[in-house]
C-alpha positions in Angstrom: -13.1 -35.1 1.7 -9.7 -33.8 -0.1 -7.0 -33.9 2.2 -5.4 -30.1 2.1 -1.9 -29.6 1.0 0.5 -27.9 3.9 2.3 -25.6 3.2 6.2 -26.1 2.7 8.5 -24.4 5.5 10.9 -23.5 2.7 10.1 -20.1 1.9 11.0 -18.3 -1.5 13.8 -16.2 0.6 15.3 -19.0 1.9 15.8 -20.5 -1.5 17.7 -17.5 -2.7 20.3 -18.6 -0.7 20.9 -21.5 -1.5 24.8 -21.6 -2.9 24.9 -18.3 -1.6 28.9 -17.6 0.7 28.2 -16.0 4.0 30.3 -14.0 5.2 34.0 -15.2 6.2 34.9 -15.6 10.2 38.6 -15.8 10.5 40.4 -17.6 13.8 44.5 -17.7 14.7 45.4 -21.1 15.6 47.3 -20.8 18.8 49.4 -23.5 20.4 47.6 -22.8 23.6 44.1 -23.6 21.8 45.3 -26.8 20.7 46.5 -27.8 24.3 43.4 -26.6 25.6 41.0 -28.6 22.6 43.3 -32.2 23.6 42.8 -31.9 27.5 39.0 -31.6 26.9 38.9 -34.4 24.4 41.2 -36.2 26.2 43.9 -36.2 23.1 47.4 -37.1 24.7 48.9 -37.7 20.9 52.6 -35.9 21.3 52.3 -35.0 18.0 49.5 -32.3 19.1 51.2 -31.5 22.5 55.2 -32.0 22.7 57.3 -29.6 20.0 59.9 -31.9 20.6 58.2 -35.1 19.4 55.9 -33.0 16.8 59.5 -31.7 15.3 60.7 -35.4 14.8 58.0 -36.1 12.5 56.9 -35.4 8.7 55.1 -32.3 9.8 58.3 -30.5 11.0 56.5 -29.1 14.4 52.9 -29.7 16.1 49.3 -29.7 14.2 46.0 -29.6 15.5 44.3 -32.5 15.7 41.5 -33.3 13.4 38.1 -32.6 15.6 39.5 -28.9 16.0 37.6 -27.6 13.3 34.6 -28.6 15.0 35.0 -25.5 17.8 35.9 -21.9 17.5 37.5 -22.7 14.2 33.9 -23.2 12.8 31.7 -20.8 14.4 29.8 -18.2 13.5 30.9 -19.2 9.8 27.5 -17.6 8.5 27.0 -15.4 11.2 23.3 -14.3 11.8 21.0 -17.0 10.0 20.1 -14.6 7.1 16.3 -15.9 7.0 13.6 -16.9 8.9 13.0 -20.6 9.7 9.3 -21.0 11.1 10.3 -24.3 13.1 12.5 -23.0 16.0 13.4 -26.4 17.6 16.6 -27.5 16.6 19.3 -30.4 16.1 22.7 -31.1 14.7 22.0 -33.8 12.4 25.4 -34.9 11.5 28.8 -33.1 10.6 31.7 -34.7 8.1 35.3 -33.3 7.5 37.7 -33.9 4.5 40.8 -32.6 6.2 43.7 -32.0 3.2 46.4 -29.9 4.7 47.4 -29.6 8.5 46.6 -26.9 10.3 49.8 -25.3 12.8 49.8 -22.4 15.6 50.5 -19.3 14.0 48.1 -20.3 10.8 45.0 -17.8 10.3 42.0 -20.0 9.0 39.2 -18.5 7.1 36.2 -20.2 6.8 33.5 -19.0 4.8 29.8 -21.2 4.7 27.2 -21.7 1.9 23.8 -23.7 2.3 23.8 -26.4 -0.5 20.3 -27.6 0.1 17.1 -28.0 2.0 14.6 -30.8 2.3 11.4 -31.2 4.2 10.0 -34.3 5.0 6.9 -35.0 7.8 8.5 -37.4 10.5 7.4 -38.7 14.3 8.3 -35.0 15.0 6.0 -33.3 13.2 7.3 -31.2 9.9 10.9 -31.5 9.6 13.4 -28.9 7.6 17.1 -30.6 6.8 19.6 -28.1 5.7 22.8 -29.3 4.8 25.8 -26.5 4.4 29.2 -26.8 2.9 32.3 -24.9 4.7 35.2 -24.2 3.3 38.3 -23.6 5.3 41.5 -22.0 4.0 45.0 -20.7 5.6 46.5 -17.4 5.5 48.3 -18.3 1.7 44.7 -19.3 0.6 45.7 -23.0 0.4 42.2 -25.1 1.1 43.1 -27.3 4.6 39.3 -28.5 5.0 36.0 -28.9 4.0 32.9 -29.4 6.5 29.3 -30.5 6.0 26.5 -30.2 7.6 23.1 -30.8 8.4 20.7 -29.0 11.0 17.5 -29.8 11.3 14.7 -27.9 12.5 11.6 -29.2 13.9 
């Protein structure tokens, strides 16, 4: 007996948009947000939380700390999915950032996401869909201060 082929999760409309820029989702960076992002992390680097200190240094005045772009900074970066995804279960299957330029209170960040690729694969799960995503985050001059991938997986 021939074993049937499935079919593939990764519809023709969800390929269009692969490469595709979402919409952007801009964010003020407030001193108050980066105080408030340390205490939960448990970040007590002056650098981050004392002006005083922060001005001492080669940065001239406090930065947010690296894991910041992983909250409000980051969200809603594509907004609404913009297709359907059949497998509604899903999971964070890794984030990386290439931070190149600090980030200071008073700075607007615009982020603005693309999907770069998707992959199925069959796994102890069931069907799997990876989608990995690129975002992009610039200041209020333009200036690129960090790129984040991504994948999600849906199962």
């Amino acid at each position: 007996m021939a074993q049937q082929q499935k079919e593939s999760v990764i519809t023709p409309e969800m390929k269009k948009w692969i490469g595709v820029e979402g919409p952007p989702t801009i964010y003020e960076v407030e001193k108050g947000a980066i105080r408030k992002f340390c205490i939960a992390v448990g970040d007590t680097n002056p650098l981050y939380l004392d002006e005083e200190y922060a001005k001492k240094t080669k940065y001239g005045g406090i930065i947010a700390p690296l894991g910041f772009f992983g909250t409000p900074v980051s969200s809603g970066a594509f907004g609404q999915q913009p297709y359907e995804v059949s497998l509604k279960r899903v999971l964070n299957g890794g984030t990386e950032y290439e931070y190149i330029k600090p980030v200071r209170p008073g700075d607007t960040i615009i982020s603005t996401r693309k999907i770069t690729d998707f992959q199925e694969r069959d796994g102890r799960l069931g069907r799997t869909l990876y989608t990995s995503s690129e975002t992009i985050y610039r200041n209020q001059r333009g200036e690129v201060v960090a790129i984040g991938r991504g994948t999600t997986i849906n199962y």
